[in-house]
C-alpha positions as CSV (number, residue, x, y, z in Angstrom):
1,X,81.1,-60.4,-62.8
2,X,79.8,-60.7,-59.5
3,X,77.2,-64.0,-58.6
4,X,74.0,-63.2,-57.5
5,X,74.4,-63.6,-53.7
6,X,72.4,-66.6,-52.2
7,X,70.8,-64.2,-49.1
8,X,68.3,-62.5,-51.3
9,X,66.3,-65.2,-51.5
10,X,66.4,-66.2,-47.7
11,X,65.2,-62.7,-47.3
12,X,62.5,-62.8,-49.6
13,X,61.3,-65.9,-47.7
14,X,61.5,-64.4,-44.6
15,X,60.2,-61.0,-45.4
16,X,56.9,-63.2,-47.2
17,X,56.7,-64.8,-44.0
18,X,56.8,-62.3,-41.9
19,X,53.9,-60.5,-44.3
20,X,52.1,-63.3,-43.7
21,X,52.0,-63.9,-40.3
22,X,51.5,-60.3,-40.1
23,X,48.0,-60.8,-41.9
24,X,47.2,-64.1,-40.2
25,X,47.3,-61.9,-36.8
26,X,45.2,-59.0,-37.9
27,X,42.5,-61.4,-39.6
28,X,42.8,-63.0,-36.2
29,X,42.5,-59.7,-34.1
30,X,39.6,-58.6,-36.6
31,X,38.4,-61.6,-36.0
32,X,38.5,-61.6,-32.6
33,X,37.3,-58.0,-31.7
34,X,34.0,-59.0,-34.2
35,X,33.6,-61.4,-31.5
36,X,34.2,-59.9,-28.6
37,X,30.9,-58.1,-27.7
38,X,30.6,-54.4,-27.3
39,X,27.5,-51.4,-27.0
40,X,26.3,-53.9,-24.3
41,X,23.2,-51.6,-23.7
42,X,20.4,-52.0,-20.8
43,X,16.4,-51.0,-22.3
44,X,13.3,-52.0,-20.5
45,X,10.7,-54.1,-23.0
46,X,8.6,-55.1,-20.4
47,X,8.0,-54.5,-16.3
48,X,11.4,-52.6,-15.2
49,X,10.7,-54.9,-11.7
50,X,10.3,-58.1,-13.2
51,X,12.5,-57.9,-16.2
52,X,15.4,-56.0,-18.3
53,X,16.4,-56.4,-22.0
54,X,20.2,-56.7,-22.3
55,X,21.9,-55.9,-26.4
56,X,25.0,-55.8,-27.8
57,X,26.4,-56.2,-31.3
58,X,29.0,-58.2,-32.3
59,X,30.5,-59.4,-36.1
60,X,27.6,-61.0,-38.5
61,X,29.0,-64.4,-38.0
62,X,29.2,-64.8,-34.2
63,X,26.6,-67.5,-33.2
64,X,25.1,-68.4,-30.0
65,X,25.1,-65.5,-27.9
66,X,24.0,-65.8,-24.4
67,X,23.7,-63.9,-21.0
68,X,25.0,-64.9,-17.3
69,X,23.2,-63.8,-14.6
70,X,23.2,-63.8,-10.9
71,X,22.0,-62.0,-7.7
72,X,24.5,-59.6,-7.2
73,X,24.5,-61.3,-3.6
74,X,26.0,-64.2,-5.0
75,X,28.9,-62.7,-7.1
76,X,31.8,-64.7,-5.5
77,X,29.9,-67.7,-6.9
78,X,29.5,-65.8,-10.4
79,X,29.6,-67.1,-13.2
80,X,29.7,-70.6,-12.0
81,X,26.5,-70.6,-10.9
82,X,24.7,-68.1,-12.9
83,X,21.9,-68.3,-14.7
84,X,22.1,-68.5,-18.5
85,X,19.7,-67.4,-21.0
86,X,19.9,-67.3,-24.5
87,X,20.1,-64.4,-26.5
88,X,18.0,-63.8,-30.6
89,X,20.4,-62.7,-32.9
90,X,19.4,-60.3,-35.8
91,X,21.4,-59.6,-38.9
92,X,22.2,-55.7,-39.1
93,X,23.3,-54.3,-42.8
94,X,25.3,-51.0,-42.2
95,X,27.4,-48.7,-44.7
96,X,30.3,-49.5,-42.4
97,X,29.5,-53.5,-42.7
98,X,27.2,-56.2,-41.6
99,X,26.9,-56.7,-37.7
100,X,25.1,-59.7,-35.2
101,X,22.9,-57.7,-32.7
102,X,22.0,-59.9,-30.2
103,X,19.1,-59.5,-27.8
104,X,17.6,-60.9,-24.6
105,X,14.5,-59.8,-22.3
106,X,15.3,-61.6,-18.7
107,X,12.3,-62.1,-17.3
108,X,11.3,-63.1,-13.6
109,X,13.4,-60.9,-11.9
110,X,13.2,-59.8,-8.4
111,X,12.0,-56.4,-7.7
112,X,14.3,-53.9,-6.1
113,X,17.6,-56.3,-6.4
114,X,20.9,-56.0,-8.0
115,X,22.1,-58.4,-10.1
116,X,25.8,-59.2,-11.3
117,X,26.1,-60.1,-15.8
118,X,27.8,-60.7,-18.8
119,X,27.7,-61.2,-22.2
120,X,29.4,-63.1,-24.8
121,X,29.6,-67.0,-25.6
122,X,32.2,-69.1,-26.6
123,X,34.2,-66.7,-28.8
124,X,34.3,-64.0,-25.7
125,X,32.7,-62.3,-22.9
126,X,31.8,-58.9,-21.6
127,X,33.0,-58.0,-18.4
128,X,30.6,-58.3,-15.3
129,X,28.4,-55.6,-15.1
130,X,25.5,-54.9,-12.8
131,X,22.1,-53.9,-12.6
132,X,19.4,-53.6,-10.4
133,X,15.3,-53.8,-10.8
134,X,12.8,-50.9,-9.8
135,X,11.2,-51.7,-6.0
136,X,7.9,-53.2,-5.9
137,X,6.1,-50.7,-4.4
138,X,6.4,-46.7,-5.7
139,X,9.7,-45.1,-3.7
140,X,11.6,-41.8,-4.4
141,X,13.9,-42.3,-7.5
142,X,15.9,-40.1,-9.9
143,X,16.6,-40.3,-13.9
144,X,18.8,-38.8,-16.2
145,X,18.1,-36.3,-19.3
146,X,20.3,-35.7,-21.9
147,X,19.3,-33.1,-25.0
148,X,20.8,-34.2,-28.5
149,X,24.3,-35.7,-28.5
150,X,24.8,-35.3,-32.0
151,X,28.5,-34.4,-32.7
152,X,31.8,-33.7,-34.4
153,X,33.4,-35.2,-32.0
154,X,31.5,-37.5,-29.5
155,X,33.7,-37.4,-26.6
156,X,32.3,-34.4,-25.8
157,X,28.8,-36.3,-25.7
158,X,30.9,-39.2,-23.5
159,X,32.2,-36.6,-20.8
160,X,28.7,-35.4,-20.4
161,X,27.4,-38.8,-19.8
162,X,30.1,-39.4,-17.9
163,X,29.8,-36.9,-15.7
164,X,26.3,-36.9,-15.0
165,X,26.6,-40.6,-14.0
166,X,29.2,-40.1,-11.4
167,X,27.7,-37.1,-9.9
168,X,24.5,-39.3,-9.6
169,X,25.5,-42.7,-9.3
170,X,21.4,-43.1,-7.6
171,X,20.4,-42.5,-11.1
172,X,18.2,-45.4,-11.9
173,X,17.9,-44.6,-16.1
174,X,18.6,-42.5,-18.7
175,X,17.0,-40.7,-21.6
176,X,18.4,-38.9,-24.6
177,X,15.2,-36.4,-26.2
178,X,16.8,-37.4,-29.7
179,X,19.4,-36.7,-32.5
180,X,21.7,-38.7,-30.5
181,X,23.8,-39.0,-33.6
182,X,24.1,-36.5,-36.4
183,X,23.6,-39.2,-39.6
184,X,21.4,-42.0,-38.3
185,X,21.8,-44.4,-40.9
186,X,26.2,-43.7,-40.9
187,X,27.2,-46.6,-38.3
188,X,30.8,-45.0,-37.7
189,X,28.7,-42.7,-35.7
190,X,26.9,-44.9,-33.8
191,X,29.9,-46.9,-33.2
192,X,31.3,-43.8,-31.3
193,X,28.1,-42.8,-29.6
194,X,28.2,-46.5,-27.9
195,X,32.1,-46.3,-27.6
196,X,31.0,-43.0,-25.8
197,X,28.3,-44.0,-23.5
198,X,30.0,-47.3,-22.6
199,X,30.3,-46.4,-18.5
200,X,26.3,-45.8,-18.7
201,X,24.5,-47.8,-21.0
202,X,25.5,-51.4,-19.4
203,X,24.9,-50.0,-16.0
204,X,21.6,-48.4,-15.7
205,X,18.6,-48.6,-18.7
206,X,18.9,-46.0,-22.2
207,X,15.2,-45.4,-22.8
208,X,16.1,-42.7,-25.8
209,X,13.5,-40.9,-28.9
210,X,14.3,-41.0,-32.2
211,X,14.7,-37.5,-33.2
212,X,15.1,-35.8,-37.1
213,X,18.7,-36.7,-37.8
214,X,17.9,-40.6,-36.8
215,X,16.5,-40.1,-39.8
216,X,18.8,-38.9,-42.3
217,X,21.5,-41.1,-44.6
218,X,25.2,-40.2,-45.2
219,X,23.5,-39.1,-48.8
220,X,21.2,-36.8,-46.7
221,X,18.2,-38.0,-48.1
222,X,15.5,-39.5,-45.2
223,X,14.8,-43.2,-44.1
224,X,13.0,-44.7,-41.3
225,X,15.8,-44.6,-38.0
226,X,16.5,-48.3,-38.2
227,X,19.5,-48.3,-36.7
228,X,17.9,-46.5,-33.5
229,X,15.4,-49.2,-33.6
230,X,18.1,-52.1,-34.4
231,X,20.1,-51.2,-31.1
232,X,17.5,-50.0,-28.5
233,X,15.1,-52.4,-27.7
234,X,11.9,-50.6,-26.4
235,X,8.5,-51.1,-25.6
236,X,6.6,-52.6,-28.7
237,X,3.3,-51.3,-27.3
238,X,3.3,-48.1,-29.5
239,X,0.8,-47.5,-32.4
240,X,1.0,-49.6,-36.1
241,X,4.5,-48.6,-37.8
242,X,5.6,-46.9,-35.2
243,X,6.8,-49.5,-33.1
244,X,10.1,-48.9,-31.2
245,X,10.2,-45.8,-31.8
246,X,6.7,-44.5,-30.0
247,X,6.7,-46.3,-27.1
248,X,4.9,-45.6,-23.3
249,X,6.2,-47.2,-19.9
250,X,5.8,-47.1,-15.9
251,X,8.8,-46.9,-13.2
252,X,7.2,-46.0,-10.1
253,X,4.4,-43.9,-9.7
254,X,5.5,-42.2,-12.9
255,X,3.7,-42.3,-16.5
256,X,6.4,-42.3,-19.2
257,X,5.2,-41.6,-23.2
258,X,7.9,-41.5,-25.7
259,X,6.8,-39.8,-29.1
260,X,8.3,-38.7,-32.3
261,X,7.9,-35.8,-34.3
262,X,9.3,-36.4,-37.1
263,X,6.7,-36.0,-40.0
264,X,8.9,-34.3,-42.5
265,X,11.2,-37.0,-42.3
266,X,9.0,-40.0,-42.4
267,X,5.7,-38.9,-44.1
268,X,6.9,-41.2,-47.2
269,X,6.3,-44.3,-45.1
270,X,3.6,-43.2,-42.5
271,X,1.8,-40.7,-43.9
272,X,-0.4,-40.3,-41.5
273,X,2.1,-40.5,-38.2
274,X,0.9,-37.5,-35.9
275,X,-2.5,-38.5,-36.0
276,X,-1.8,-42.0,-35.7
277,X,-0.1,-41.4,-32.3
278,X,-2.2,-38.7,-31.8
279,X,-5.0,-41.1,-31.2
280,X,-2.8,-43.8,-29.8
281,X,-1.4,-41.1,-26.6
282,X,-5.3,-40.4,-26.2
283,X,-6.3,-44.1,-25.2
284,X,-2.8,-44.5,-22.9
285,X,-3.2,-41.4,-20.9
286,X,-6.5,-42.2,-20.5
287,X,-5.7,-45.8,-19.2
288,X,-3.1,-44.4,-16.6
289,X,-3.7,-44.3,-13.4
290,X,0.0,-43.0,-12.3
291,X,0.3,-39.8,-10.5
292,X,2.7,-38.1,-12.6
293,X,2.5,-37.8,-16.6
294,X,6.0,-36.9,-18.3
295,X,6.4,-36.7,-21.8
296,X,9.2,-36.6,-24.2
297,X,9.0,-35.1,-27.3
298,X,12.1,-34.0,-30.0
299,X,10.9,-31.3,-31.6
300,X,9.7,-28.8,-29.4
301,X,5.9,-27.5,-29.1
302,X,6.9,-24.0,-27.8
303,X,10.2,-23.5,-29.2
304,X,13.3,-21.3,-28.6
305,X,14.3,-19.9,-32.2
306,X,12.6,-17.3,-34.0
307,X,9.7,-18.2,-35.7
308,X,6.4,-20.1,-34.8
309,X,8.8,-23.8,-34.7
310,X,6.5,-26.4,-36.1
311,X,2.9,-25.4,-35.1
312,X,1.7,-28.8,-36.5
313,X,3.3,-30.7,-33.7
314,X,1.2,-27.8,-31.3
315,X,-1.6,-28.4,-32.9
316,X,-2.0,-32.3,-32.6
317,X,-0.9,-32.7,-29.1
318,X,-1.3,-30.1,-27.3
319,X,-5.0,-30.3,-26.3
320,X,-3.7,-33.7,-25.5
321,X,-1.2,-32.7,-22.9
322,X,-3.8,-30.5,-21.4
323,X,-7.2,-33.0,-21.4
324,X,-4.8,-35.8,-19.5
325,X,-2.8,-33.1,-17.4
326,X,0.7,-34.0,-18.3
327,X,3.3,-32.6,-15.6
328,X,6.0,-32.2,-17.9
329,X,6.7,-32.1,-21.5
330,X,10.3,-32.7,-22.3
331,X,11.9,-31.4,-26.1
332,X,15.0,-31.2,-27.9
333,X,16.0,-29.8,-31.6
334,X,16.5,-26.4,-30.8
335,X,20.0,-27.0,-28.3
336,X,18.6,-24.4,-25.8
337,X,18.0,-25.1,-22.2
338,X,14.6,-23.5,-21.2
339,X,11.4,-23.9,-19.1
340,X,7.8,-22.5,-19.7
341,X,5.4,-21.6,-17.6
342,X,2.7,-24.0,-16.9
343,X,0.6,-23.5,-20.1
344,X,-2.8,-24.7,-20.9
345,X,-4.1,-23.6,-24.5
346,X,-0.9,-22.0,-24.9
347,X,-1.6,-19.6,-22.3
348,X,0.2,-19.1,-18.7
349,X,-2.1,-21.2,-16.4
350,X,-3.0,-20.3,-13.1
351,X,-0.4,-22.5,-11.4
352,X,1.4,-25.5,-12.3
353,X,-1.2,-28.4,-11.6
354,X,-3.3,-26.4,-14.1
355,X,-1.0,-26.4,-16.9
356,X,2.1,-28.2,-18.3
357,X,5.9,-27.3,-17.8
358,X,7.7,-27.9,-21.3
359,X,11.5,-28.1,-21.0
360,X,14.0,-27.7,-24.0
361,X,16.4,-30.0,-22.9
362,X,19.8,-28.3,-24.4
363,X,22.5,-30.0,-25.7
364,X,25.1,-32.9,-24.2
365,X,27.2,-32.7,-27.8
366,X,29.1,-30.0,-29.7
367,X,26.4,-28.4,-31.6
368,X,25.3,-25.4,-31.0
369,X,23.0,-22.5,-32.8
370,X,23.7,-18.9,-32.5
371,X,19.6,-17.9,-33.0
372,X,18.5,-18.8,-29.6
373,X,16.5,-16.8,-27.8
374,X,13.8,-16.4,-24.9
375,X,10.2,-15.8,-25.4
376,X,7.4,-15.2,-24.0
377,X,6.6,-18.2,-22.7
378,X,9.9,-18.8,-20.9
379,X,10.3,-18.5,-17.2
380,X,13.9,-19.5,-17.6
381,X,16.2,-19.1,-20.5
382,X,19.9,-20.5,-20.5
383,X,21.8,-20.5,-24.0
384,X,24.3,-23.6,-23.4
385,X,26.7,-22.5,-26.2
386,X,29.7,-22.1,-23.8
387,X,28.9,-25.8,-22.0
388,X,27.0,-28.8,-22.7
389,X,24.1,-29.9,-19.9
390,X,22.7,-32.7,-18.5
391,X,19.4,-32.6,-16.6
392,X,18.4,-34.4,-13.6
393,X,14.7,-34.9,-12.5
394,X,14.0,-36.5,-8.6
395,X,10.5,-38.2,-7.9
396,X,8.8,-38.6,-4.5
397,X,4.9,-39.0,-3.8
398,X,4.3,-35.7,-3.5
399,X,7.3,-33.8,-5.5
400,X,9.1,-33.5,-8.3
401,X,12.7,-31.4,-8.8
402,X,14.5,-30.7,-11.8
403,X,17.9,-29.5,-11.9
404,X,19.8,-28.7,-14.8
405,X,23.5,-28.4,-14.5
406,X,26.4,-27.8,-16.9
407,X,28.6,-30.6,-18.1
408,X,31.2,-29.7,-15.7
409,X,28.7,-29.6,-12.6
410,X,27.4,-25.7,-11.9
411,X,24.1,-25.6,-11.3
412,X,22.3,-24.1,-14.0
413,X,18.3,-24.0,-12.6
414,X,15.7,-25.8,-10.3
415,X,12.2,-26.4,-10.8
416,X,9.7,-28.1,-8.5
417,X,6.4,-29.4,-9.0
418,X,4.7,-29.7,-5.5
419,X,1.7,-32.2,-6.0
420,X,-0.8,-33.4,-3.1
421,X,-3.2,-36.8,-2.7
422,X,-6.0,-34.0,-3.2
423,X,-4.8,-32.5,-6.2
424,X,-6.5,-34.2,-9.9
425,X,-4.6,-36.9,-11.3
């Protein structure tokens, strides 16, 4: 009979060491990629001249977050010399874990100046990014528009954003007019939205709406969108409950009103939400003084399906738009690119400073419907099921252009809205 050879058990202690070292470095890369931050993401809270809110997320047990900061003049001397501020830190429950989403407003700031940051602390940073505050005084600028996102796959969604950033690096923000993911409350989703958007939303502010499917759980039953309101940190000056997610801000000589239109979905926990903002919109338009009024809206008031859409949402604001004048009413939901005529009462008005332009925004994901169609309120119709599109909208004293191209650059339309110092504001 053969002895039992003396090398098995040398193996067996190296093979358990090996194992083990194996699982001491992934619990240290785990470790170390919860604490590295990511979805660094620029929002205005307050005065986009005098401040900018910085967030990211990193693991639940990361402490002491911070920001570096430092005219952008001065980056050779970055970071010794920055600035640093530090950041809150709110615990975020997910399905895919818990998370530390950390949050700072920089306040301060000097108007119409570019400034070099990172994020991070002790356990890691960001790299440097930049980003620069509105002018002091109202000058030409341009913003991005970006219809729902929500996708199968989101680096469709990511080549979009992409590619409208580089073909306008001037761009000064960005918006998205809702569903930015398709399960709001699944963080895997969110995880590759951010992953996604990464080239855009550290350089130049997200200022997104909540639309329907921010609303909906992996279990497809509805919630509040509290993961939209976890990561974007927006204006808090919207009406009770609504906070976050209805929201109203300045850049320029431009009135911004963010709403939601989501009733269905949250009528369990504000019952009363279209009249609530209803009234709230009422008293901000009417304490504007900013020559342009743009809106933003996800479910569309004139929409592009068969069908009367969701006449409720008509109903309520509407006579709004049309008391206070709004220039432009931008929508989502439907995935159709299209522009109305300027309407007033739901009828074509007798030239555009009469009535208001509403624009279905069209679609910078992979989803697509196969009911589109135009209607007798459309002056321009474009079905983006063979592309996605981005939108780009240009803002001088006196004009405002929109174009709306495909994701790989064509021109799809151009609208302007010619506006003198005579004309009612």
């Amino acid at each position: 009979m053969r002895k039992p050879t003396r090398l098995l058990p040398v193996l067996l202690l190296i093979v358990m060491l090996l194992l083990g070292t194996s699982s001491a470095l992934l619990a240290a890369a785990a470790s170390g990629a919860a604490a590295v931050p990511e979805h660094i993401t620029l929002t205005w809270e307050g005065d986009p001249a005098t401040t900018q809110t910085i967030t990211w997320r990193t693991g639940a047990a990361v402490i002491g977050g911070q920001v570096q900061y430092a005219e952008a003049a001065h980056s050779r001397l970055f970071p010794q010399r920055a600035i640093n501020v530090a950041a809150g830190i709110t615990g975020l429950h997910t399905n895919t874990g818990e998370l530390g989403i950390h949050s700072v407003m920089l306040t301060g700031l000097k108007p119409g100046t570019r400034y070099i940051y990172r994020v991070g602390g002790p356990d890691g940073w960001s790299q440097n990014s930049y980003f620069t505050t509105a002018p002091a005084t109202s000058r030409p600028f341009k913003f991005l528009v970006f219809g729902d996102s929500q996708s199968i796959n989101y680096n469709v969604w990511g080549t979009t954003a992409r590619n409208a950033y580089q073909a306008n690096p001037d761009a000064v923000f960005f918006t998205n007019a809702g569903d930015l993911v398709d399960v709001g409350q699944d963080y895997a989703q969110w995880d590759k939205w951010f992953a996604a958007a990464k080239g855009l939303a550290a350089a130049i502010p997200a200022m997104p709406i909540a639309g329907n499917h921010e609303s909906y759980t992996p279990e497809r039953v509805f919630s509040m969108p509290v993961l939209f309101t976890a990561q974007f940190k927006l204006p808090p000056n919207g009406p009770a409950g609504l906070k976050g997610q209805v929201y109203s801000f300045d850049y320029g000589d431009v009135h911004f009103v963010m709403l939601d239109s989501q009733e269905g979905e949250q009528r369990q926990y504000v019952p009363d939400m279209l009249a609530r903002q209803k009234e709230w919109l009422e008293r901000d338009l009417q304490a504007t003084r900013k020559k342009w009024k743009i809106a933003f809206i996800h479910r569309p008031l004139y929409n592009n399906k068969p069908g009367e859409g969701d006449p409720a949402i008509r109903k309520v604001f509407g006579p709004v738009f049309d008391n206070y004048q709004v220039d432009v009413v931008f929508t989502a939901h439907d995935h159709a690119y299209a522009r109305t005529y300027p309407l007033y009462n739901g009828v074509k008005a007798d030239g555009p400073v009469h009535g208001t332009v509403y624009v279905a925004t069209g679609r910078s994901g992979t989803k697509t419907y196969k009911n589109l169609l135009a209607k007798e309120w459309h002056e321009f119709f474009h079905d983006p099921a063979a592309e996605p599109n981005y939108i780009t909208v240009e803002v001088s004293e006196s004009l405002l252009r929109l174009k709306a191209f495909t994701q790989s650059g064509a021109l799809i339309d151009v609208w302007e809205l010619k506006k003198t110092l005579t004309n009612p504001v």
